[in-house]
TORKOL-4160 file (C-alpha; in steps of 0.2 Angstrom, whole numbers, padded with zeros to 4 digits, m for minus):
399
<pt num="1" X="0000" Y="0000" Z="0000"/>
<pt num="2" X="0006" Y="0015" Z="m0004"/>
<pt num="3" X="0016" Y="0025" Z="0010"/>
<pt num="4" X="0015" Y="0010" Z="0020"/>
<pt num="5" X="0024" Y="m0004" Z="0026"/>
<pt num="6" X="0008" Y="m0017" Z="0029"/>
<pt num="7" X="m0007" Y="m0016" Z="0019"/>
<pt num="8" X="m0019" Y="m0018" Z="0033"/>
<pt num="9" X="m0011" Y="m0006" Z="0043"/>
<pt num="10" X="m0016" Y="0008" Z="0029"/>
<pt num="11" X="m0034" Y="0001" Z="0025"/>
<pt num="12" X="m0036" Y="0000" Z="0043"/>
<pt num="13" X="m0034" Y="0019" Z="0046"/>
<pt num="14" X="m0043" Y="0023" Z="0031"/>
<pt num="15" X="m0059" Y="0014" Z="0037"/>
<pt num="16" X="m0058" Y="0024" Z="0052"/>
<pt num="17" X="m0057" Y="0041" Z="0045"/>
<pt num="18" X="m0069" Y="0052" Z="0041"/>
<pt num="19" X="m0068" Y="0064" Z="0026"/>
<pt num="20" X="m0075" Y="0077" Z="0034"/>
<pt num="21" X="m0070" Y="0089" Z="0022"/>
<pt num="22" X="m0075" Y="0083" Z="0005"/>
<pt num="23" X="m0090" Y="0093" Z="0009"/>
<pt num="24" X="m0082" Y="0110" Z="0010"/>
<pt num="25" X="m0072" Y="0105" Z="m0007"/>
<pt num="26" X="m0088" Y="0100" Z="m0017"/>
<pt num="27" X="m0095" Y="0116" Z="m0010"/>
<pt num="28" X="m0081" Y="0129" Z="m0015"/>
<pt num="29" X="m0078" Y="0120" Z="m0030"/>
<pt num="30" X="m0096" Y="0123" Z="m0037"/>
<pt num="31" X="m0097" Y="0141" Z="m0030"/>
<pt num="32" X="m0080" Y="0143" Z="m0041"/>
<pt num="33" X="m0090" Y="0136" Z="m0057"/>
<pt num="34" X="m0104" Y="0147" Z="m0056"/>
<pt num="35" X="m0092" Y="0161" Z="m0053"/>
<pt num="36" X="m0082" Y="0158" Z="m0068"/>
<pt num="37" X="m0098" Y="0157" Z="m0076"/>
<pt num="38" X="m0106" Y="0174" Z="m0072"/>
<pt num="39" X="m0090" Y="0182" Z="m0076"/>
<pt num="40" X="m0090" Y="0173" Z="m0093"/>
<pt num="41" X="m0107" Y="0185" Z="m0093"/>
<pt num="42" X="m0102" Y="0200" Z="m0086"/>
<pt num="43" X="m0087" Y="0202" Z="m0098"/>
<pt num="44" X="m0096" Y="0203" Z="m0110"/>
<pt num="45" X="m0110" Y="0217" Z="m0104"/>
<pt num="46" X="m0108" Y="0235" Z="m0112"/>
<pt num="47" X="m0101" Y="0248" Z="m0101"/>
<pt num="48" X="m0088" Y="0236" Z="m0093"/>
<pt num="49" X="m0072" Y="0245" Z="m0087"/>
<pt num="50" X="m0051" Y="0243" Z="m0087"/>
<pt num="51" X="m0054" Y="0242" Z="m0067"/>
<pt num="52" X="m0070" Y="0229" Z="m0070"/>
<pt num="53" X="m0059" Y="0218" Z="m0082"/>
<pt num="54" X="m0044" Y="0219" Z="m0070"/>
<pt num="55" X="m0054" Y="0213" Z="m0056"/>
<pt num="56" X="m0064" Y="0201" Z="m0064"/>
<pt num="57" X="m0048" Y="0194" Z="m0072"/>
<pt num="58" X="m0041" Y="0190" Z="m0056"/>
<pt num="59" X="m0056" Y="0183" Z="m0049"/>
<pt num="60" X="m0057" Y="0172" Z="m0067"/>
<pt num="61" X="m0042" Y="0164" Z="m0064"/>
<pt num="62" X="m0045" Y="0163" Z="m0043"/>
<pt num="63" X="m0060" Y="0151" Z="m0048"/>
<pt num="64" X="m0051" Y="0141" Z="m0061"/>
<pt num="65" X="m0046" Y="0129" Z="m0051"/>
<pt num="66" X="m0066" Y="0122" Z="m0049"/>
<pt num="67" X="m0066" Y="0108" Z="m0063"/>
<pt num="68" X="m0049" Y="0101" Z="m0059"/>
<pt num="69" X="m0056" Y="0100" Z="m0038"/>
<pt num="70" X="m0070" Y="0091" Z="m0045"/>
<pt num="71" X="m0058" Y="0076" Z="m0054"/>
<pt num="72" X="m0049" Y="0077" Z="m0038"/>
<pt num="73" X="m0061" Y="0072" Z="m0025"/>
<pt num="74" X="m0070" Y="0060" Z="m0039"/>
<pt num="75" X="m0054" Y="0049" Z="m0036"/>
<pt num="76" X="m0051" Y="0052" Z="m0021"/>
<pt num="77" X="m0070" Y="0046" Z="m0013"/>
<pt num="78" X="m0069" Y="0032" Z="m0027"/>
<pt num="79" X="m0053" Y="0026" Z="m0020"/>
<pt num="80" X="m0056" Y="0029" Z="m0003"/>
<pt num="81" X="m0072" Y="0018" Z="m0004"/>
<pt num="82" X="m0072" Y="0006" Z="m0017"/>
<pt num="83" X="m0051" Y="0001" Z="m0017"/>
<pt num="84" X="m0051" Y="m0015" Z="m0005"/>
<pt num="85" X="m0068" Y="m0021" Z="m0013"/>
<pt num="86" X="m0078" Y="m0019" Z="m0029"/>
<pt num="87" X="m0091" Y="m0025" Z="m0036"/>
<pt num="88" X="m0092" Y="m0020" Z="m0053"/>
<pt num="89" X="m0110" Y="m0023" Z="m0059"/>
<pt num="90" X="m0117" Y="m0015" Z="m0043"/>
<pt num="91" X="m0105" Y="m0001" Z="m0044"/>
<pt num="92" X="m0109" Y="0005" Z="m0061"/>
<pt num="93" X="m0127" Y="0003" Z="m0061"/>
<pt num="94" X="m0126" Y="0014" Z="m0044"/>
<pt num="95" X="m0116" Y="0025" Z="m0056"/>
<pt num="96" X="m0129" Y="0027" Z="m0071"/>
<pt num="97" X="m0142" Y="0030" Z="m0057"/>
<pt num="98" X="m0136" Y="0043" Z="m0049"/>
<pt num="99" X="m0125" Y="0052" Z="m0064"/>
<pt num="100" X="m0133" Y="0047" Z="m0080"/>
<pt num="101" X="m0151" Y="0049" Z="m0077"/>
<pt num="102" X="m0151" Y="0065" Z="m0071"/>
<pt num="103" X="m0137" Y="0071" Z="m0083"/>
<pt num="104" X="m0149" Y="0063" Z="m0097"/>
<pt num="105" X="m0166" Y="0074" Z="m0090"/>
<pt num="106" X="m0156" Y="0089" Z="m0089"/>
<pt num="107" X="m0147" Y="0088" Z="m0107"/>
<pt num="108" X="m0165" Y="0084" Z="m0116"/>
<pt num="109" X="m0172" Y="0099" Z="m0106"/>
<pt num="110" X="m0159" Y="0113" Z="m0108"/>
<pt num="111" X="m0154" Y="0107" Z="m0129"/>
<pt num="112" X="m0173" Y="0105" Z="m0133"/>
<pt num="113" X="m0181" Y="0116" Z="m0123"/>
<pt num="114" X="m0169" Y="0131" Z="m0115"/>
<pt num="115" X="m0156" Y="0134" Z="m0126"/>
<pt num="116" X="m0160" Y="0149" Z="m0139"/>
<pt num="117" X="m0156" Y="0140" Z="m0154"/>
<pt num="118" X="m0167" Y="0126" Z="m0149"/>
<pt num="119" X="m0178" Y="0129" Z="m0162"/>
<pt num="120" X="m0162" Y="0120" Z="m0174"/>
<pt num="121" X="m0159" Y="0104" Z="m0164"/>
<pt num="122" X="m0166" Y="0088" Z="m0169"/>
<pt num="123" X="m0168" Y="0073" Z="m0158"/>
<pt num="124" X="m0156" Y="0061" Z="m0170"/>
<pt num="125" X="m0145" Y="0073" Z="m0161"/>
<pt num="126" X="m0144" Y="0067" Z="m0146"/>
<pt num="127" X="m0134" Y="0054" Z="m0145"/>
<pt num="128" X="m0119" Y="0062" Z="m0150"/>
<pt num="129" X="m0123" Y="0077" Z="m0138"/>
<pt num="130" X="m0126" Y="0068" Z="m0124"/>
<pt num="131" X="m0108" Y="0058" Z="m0127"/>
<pt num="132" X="m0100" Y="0075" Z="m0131"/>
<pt num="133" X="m0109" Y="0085" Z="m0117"/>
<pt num="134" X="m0114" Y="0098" Z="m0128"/>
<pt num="135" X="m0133" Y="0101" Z="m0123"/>
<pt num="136" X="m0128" Y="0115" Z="m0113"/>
<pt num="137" X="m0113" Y="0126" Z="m0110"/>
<pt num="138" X="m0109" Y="0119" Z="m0092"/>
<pt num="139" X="m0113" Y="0099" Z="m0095"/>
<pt num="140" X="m0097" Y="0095" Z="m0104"/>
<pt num="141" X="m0090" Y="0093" Z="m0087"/>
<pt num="142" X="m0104" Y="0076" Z="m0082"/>
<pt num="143" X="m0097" Y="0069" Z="m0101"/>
<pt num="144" X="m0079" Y="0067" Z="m0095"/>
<pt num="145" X="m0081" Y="0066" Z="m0077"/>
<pt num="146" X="m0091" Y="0048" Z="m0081"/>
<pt num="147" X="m0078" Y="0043" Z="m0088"/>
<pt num="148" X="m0066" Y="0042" Z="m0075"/>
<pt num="149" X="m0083" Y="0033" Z="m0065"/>
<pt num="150" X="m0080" Y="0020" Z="m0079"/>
<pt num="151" X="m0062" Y="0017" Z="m0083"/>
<pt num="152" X="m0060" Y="0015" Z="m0061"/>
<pt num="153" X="m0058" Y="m0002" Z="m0061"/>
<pt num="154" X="m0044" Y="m0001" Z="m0074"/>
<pt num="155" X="m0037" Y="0012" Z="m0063"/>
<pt num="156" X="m0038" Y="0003" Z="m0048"/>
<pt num="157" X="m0032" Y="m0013" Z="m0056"/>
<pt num="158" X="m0017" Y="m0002" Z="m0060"/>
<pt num="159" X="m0013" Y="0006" Z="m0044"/>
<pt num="160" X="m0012" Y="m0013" Z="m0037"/>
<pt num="161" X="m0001" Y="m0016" Z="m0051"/>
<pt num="162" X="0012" Y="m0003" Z="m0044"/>
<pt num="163" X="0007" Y="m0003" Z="m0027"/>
<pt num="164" X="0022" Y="m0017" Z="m0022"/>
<pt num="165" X="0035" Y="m0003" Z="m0031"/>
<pt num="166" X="0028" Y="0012" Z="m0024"/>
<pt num="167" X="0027" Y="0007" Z="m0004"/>
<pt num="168" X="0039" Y="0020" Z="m0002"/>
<pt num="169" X="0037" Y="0038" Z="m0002"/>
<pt num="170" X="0058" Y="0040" Z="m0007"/>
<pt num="171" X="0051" Y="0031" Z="m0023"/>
<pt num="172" X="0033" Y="0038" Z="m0023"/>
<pt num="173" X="0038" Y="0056" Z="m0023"/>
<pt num="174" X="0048" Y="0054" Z="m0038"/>
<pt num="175" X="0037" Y="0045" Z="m0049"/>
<pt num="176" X="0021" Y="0058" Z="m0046"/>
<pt num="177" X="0035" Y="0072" Z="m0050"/>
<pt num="178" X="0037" Y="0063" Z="m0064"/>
<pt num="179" X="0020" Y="0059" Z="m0070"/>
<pt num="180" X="0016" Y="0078" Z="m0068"/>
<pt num="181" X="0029" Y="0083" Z="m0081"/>
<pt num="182" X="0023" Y="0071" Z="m0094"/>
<pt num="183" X="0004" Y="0073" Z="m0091"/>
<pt num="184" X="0010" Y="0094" Z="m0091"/>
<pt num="185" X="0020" Y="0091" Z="m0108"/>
<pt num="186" X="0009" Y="0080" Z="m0115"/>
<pt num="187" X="m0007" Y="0090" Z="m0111"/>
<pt num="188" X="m0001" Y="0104" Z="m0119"/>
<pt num="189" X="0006" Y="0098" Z="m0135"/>
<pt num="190" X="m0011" Y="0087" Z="m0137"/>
<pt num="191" X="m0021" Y="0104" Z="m0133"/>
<pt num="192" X="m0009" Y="0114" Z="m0146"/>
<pt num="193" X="m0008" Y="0101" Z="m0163"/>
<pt num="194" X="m0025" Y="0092" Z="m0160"/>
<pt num="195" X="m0032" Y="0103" Z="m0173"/>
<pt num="196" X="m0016" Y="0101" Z="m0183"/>
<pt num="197" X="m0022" Y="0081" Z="m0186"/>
<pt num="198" X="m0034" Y="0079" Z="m0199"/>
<pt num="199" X="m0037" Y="0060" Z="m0200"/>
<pt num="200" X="m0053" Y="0054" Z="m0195"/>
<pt num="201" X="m0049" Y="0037" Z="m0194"/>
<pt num="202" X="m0060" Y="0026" Z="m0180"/>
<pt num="203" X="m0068" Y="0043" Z="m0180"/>
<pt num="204" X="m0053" Y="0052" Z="m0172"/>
<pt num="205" X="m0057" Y="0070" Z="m0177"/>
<pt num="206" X="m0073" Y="0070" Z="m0168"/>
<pt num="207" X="m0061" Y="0063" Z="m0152"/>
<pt num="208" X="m0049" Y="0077" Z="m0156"/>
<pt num="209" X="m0062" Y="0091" Z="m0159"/>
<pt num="210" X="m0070" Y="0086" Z="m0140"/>
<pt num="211" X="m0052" Y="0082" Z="m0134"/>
<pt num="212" X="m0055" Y="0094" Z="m0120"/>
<pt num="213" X="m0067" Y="0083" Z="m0113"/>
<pt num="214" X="m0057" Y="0068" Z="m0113"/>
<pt num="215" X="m0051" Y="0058" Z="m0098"/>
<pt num="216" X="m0032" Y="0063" Z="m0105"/>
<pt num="217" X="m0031" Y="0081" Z="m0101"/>
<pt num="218" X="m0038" Y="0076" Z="m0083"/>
<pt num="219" X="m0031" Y="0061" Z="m0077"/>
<pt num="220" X="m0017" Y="0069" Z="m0067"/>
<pt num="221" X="m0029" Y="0076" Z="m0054"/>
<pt num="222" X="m0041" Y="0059" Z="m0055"/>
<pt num="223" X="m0024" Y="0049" Z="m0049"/>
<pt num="224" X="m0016" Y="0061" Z="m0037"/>
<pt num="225" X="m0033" Y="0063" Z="m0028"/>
<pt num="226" X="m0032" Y="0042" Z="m0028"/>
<pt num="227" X="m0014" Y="0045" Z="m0019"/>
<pt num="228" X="m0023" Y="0056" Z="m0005"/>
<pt num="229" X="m0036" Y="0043" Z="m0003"/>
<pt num="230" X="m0025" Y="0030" Z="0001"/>
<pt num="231" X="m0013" Y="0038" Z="0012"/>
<pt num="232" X="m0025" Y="0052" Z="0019"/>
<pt num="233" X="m0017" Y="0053" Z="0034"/>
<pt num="234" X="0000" Y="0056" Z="0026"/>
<pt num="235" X="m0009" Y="0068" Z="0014"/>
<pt num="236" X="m0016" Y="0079" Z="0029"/>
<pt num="237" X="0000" Y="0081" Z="0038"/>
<pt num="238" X="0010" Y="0086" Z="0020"/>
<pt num="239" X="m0005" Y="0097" Z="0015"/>
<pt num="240" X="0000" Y="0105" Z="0033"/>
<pt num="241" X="0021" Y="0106" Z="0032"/>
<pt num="242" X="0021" Y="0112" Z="0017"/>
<pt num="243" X="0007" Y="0128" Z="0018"/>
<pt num="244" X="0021" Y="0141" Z="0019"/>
<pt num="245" X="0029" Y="0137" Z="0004"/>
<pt num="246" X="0013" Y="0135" Z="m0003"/>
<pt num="247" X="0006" Y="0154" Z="m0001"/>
<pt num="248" X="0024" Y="0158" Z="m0009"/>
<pt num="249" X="0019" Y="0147" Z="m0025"/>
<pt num="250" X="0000" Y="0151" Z="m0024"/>
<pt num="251" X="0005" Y="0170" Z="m0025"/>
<pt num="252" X="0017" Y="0168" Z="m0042"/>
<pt num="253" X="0005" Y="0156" Z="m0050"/>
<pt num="254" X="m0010" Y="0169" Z="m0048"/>
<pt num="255" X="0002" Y="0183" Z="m0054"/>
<pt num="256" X="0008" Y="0173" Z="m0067"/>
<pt num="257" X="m0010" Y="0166" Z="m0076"/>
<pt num="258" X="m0018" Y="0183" Z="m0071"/>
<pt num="259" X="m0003" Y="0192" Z="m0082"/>
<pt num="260" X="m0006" Y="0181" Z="m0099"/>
<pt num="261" X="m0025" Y="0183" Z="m0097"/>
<pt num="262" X="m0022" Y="0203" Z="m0094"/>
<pt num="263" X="m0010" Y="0207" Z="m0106"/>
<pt num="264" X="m0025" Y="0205" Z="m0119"/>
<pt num="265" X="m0037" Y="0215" Z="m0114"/>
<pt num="266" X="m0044" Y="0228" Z="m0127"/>
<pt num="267" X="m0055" Y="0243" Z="m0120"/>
<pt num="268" X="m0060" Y="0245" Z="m0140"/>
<pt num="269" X="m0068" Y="0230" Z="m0140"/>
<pt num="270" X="m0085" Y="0234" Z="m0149"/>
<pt num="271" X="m0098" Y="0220" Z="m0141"/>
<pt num="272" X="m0107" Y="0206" Z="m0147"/>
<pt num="273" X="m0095" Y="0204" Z="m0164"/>
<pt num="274" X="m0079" Y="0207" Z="m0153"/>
<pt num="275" X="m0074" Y="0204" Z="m0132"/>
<pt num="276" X="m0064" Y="0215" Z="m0121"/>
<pt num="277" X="m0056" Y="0200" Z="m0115"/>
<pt num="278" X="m0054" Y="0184" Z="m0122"/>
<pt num="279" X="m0056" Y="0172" Z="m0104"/>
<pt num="280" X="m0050" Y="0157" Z="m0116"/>
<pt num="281" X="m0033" Y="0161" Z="m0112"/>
<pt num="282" X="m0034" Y="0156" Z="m0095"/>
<pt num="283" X="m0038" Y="0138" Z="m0098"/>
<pt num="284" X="m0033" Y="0122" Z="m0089"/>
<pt num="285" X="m0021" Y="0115" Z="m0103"/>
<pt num="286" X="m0007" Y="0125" Z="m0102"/>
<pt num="287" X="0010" Y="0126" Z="m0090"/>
<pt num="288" X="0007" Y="0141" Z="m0080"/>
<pt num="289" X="m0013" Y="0136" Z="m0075"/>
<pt num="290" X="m0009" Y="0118" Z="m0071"/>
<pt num="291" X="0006" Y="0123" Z="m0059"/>
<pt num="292" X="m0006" Y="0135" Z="m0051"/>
<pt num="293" X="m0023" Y="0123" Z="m0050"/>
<pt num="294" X="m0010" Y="0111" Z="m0042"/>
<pt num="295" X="m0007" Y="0122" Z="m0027"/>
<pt num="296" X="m0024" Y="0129" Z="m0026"/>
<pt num="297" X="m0028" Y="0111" Z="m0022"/>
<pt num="298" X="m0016" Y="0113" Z="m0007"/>
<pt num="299" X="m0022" Y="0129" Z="m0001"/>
<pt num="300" X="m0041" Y="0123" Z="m0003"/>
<pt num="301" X="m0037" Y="0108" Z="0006"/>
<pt num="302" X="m0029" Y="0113" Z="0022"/>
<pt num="303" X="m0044" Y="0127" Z="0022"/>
<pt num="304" X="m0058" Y="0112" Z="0020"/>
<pt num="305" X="m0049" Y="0104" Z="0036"/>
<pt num="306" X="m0051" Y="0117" Z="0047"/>
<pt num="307" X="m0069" Y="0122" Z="0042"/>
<pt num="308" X="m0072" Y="0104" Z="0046"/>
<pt num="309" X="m0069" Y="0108" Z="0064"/>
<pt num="310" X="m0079" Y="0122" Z="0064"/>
<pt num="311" X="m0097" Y="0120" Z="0066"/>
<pt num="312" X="m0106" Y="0137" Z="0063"/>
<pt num="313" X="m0120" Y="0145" Z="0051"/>
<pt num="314" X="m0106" Y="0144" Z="0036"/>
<pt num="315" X="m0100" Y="0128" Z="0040"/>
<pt num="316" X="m0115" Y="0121" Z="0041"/>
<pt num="317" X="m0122" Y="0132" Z="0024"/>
<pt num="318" X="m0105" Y="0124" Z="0016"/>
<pt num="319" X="m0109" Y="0104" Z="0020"/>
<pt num="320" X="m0128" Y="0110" Z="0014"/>
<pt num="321" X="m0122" Y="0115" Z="m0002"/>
<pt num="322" X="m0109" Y="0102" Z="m0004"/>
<pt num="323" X="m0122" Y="0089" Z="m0001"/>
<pt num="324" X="m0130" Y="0097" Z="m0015"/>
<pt num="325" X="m0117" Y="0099" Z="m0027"/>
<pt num="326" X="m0123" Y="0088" Z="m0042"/>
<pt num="327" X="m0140" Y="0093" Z="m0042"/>
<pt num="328" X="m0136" Y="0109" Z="m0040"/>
<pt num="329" X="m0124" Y="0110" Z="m0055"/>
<pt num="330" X="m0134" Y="0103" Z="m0066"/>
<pt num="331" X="m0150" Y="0117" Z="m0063"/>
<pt num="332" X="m0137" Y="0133" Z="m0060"/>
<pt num="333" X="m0136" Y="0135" Z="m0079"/>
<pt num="334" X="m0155" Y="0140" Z="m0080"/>
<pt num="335" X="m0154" Y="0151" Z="m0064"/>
<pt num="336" X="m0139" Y="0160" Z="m0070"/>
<pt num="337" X="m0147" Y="0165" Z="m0086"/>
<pt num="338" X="m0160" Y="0172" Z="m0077"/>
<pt num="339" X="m0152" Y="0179" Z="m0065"/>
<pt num="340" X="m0142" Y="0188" Z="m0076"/>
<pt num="341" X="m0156" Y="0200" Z="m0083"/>
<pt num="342" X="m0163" Y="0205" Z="m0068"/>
<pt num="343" X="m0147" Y="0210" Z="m0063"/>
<pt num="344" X="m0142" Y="0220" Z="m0079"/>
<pt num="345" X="m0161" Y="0227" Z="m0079"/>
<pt num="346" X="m0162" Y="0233" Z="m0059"/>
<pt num="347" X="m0143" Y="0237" Z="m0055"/>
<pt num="348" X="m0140" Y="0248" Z="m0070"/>
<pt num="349" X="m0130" Y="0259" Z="m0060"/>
<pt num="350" X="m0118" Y="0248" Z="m0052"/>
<pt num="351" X="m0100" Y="0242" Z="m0059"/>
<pt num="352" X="m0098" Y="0223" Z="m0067"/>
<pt num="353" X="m0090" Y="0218" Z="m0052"/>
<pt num="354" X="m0101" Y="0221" Z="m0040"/>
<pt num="355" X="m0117" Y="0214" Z="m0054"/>
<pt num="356" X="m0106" Y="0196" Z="m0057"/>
<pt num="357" X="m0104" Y="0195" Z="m0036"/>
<pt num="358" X="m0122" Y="0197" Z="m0034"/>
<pt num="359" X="m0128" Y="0185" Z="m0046"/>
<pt num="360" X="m0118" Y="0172" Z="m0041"/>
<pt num="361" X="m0122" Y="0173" Z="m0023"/>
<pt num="362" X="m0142" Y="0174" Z="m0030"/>
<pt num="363" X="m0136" Y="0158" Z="m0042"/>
<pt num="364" X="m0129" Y="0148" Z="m0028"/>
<pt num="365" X="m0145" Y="0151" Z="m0016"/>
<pt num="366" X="m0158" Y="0149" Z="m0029"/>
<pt num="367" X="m0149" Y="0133" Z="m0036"/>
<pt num="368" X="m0147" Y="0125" Z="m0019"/>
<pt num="369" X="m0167" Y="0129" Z="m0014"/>
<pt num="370" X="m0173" Y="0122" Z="m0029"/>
<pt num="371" X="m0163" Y="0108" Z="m0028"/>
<pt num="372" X="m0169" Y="0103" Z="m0010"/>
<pt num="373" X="m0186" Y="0104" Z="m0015"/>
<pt num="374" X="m0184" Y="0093" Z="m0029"/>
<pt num="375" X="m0176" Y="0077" Z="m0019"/>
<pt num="376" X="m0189" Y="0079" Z="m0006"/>
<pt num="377" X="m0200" Y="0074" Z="m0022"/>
<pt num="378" X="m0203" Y="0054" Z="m0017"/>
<pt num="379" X="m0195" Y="0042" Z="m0031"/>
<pt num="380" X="m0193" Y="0055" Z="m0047"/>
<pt num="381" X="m0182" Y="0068" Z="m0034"/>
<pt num="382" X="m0167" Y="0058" Z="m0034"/>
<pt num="383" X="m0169" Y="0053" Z="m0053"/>
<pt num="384" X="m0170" Y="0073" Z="m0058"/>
<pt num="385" X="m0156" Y="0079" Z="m0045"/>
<pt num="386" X="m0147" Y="0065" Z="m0041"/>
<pt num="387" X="m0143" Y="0056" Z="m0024"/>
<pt num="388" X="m0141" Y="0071" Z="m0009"/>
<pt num="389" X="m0125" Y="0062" Z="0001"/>
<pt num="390" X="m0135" Y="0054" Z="0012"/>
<pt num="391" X="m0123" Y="0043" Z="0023"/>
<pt num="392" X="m0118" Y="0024" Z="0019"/>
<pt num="393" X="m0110" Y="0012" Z="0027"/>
<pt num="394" X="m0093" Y="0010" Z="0022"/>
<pt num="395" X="m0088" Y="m0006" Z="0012"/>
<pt num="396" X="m0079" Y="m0020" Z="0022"/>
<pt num="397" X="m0062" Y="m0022" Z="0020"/>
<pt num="398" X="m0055" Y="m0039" Z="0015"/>
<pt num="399" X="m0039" Y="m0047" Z="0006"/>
């Protein structure tokens, strides 16, 4: 096992601990996605400022770090409850029912009936939207996060593969330095010449032309979150010694993305044709924003630990929303939308900063009431929203 010297020793510890603050990460991390949502909007508004973009730049790349969190914690519960044990069939039928079917409901509502060119899709369509996650702008992310949900037991057959090389953390250490630099190199140059290739053989342009939803480009966080799960006591106290360097890191890596994502802003932008800023540049496949997601993940973490020894009205707002994060995803598209045209219609006078704030916190609170309402809804509830993280019993361990 990995950073151990007896298997049950490890397994034995991760039975007894509680991920208290998988909560708080599945709450900041949809907070951040509807924030890099409704900036994606008020980018866009007429009347936006150099001080506006500036701000909001910042605040862009501050949030970028939301899909990468999502991948992370994906591996790490999926290892941390199904690595001793697992029972494939159950595990993916659990899987489709609490993932697919929602996502499935959700994608025939917003590509048919929300979306404004609705009008143009047809339902031989959907198929190949509901594989490419194209229904809607957000659902791209449930597309290639089920991938990593169905490629786990390959995964974990792997990690048992290494696990007798890997025992010690002078050889661990090493290989996941390692691994970061090909999935960073490769990840870039895959990102940068996919549109270069222009064989379609086994349909590989439609692959490349979704590339950016594709396990490849992701799998670094899905395995190191794996890491964590299986030494998460090991992963606490390093997430701990290694804050202060951390904040040192965190601080050149927002300067750094924030810099390139800056540097093109143009105030002679002339809106809808042309943007003042292009948010495009910040994305998760490049050097700068990878090395600067990893370090968020540490800042984020050691931050979830101690709200989960807290217990006061935010804590408890944060495991609320958290216990709600998939349901609320999937509905925050719709409430944004309309979010964002009361907020341009009554708040005329006020800056795009202060307009992208308060829609998001108005997002988050509608997203999470409707939401709630919906899985009190007996039987269709939990087919429309998903499963709420209701508490189960954790899987025996045997060897």
């Amino acid at each position: 096992m990995l950073y151990s010297q007896s298997q049950g020793e490890l397994m034995e510890k991760i039975v007894k601990v509680r991920l208290n603050e998988i909560p708080h990460l599945r709450s900041v991390a949809f907070i951040a996605v509807v924030a890099q949502h409704a900036i994606g909007m008020f980018t866009r508004t007429n009347g936006i400022n150099l001080s506006d973009l500036v701000v909001l730049s910042v605040l862009f790349n501050l949030m970028k770090f939301a899909v990468p969190m999502f991948v992370f914690i994906t591996g790490l519960v999926i290892f941390y409850n199904y690595y001793a044990e697992i029972r494939v069939g159950s595990y993916l039928v659990k899987r489709v029912r609490e993932i697919i079917i929602p996502y499935v409901i959700w994608a025939v509502f917003y590509y048919f009936y929300w979306a404004w060119d609705r009008a143009d899709h047809a339902w031989h369509d959907l198929p190949s939207v509901l594989l490419t996650g194209s229904g809607y702008y957000h659902l791209w992310f449930v597309a290639m996060i089920f991938q990593f949900y169905l490629l786990y037991p390959l995964f974990r057959l792997l990690f048992k593969a290494l696990q007798p090389y890997l025992s010690r953390e002078r050889v661990l250490v090493p290989f996941l330095v390692v691994l970061t630099a090909f999935f960073i190199w490769s990840t870039v140059y895959l990102i940068n010449h996919s549109s270069q290739w222009h064989s379609n053989v086994f349909g590989l342009r439609g692959f490349l032309n979704n590339f950016d939803r594709t396990f490849p480009v992701w799998y670094l966080y899905f395995v190191l979150g794996g890491v964590a799960a299986l030494a998460i006591g090991k992963w606490r106290l390093w997430v701990a010694k290694v804050q202060g360097w951390n904040y040192v890191a965190f601080a050149i890596g927002l300067g750094w993305v924030t810099y390139e994502l800056a540097k093109g802003i143009n105030l002679n932008a002339k809106l809808p044709s042309q943007f003042p800023i292009y948010l495009g540049v910040s994305n998760s496949f490049k050097l700068s924003m990878i090395l600067f997601t990893l370090s968020s993940f540490v800042l984020l973490y050691q931050w979830a630990m101690k709200w989960s020894e807290r217990d006061n009205l935010l804590t408890k707002l944060s495991i609320l929303i958290g216990k709600y994060s998939y349901g609320t995803f999937l509905i925050h598209a719709l409430w944004l939308d309309e979010v964002y045209h009361v907020v341009v219609d009554y708040m005329p006078s006020y800056n795009n900063t202060v307009k992208a704030l308060v829609a998001v916190v108005l997002c988050v609170t509608l997203s999470l009431v409707s939401t709630m309402v919906i899985s009190k809804i007996p039987f269709l509830g939990a087919l429309v929203v998903g499963t709420t993280g209701k508490r189960q019993k954790k899987p025996k361990v045997s060897f």
